[in-house]
MILUM-216356 format. One line per 4 residues: number of its first residue (from 1); their letters; for each residue x, y, z of N, C-alpha, C, O, CB. Coordinates in steps of 0.05 Angstrom, whole numbers, always signed. Glycine has a CB too. Layout:
NUM	a	X:Y:Z:X:Y:Z:X:Y:Z:X:Y:Z:X:Y:Z  ...
END
This chain:
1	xxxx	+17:-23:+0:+0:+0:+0:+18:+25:+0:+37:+26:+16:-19:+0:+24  +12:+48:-19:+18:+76:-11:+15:+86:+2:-9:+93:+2:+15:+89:-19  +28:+95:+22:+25:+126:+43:+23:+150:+32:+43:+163:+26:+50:+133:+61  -7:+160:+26:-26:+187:+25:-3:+206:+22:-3:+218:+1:-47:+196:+54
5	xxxx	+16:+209:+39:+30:+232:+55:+54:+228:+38:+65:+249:+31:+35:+228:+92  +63:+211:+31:+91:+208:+13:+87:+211:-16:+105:+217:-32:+105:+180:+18  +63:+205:-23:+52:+203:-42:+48:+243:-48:+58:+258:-64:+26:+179:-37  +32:+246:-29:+33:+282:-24:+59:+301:-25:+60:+325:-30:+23:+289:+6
9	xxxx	+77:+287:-19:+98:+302:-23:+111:+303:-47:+121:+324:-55:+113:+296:-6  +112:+279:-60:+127:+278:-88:+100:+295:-109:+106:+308:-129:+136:+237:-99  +78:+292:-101:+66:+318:-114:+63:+344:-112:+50:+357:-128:+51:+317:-116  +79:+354:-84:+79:+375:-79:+116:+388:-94:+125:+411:-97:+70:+373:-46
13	xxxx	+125:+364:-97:+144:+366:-104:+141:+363:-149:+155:+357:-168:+159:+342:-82  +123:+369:-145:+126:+373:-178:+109:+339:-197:+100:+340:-219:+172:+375:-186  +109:+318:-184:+99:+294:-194:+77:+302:-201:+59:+311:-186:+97:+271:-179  +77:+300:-228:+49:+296:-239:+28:+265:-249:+37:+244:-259:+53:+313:-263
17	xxxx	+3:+271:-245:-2:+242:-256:-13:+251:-279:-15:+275:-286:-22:+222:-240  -23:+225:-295:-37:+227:-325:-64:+225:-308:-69:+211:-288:-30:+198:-354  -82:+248:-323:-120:+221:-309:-131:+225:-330:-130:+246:-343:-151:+231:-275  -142:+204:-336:-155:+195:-357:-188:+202:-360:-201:+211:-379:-150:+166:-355
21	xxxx	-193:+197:-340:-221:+203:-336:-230:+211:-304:-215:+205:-286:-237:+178:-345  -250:+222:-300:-266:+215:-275:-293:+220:-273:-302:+242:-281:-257:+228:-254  -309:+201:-263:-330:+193:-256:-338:+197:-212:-324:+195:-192:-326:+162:-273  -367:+201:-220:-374:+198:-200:-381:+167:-187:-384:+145:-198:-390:+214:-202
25	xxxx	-382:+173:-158:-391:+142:-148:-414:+133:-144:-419:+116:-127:-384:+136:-125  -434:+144:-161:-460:+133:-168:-451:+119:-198:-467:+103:-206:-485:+159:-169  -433:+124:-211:-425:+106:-240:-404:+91:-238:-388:+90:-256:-418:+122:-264  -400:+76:-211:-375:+66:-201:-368:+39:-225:-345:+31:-230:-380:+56:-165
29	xxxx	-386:+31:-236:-391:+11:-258:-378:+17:-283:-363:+2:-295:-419:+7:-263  -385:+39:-290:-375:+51:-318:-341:+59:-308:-324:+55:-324:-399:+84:-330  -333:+70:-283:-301:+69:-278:-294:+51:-275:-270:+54:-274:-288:+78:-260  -301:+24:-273:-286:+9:-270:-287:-15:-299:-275:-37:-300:-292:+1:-241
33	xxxx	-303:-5:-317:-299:-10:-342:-276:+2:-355:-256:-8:-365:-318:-3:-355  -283:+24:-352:-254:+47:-362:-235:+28:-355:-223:+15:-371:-248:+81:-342  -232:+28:-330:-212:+30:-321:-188:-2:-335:-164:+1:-337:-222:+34:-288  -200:-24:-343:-199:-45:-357:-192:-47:-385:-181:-66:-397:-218:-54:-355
37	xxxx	-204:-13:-396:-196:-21:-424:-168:-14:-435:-152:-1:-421:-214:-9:-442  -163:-21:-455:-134:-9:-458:-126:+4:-475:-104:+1:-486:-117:-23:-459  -147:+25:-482:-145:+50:-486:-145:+62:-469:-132:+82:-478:-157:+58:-498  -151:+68:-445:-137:+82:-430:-114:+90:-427:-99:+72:-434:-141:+78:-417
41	xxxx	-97:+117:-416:-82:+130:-424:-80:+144:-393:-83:+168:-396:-90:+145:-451  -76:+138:-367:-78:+148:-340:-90:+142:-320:-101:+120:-315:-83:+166:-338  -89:+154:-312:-118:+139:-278:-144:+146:-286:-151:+162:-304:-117:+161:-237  -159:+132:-272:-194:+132:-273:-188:+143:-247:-170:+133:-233:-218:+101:-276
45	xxxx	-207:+171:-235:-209:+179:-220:-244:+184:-208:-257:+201:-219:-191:+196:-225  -254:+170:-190:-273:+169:-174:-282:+188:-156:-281:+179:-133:-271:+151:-165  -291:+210:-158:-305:+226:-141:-332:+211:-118:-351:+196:-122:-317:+248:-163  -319:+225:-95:-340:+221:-70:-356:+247:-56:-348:+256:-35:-324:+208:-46
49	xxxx	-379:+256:-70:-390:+280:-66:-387:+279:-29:-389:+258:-16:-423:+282:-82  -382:+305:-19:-384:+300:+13:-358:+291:+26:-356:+298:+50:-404:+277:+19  -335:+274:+12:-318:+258:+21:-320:+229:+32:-338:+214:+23:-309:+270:+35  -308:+224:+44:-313:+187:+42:-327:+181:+67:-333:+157:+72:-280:+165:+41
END
């Protein structure tokens, strides 16, 4: 597993990611289709209205 916090730093430090898409978590189905195909091109990113 990644540590949030280390992970936060190398992006605070300039790391960028690719994202490919994002979807909400009422279409958690359709991200995780995305997320399988291989056309994709970055992360599938999942929004949690409210937080988790």
């Amino acid at each position: 597993m990644i540590d949030g916090e280390l992970v936060g730093n190398w992006m605070a430090e300039g790391l960028e990611m690719a994202i490919d898409s994002r979807y909400p978590v009422r279409e958690l189905g359709a991200a995780l289709a995305r997320q399988s195909e291989r056309s994709r091109v970055g992360r599938v990113v999942v929004g949690v209205e409210g937080g988790w």
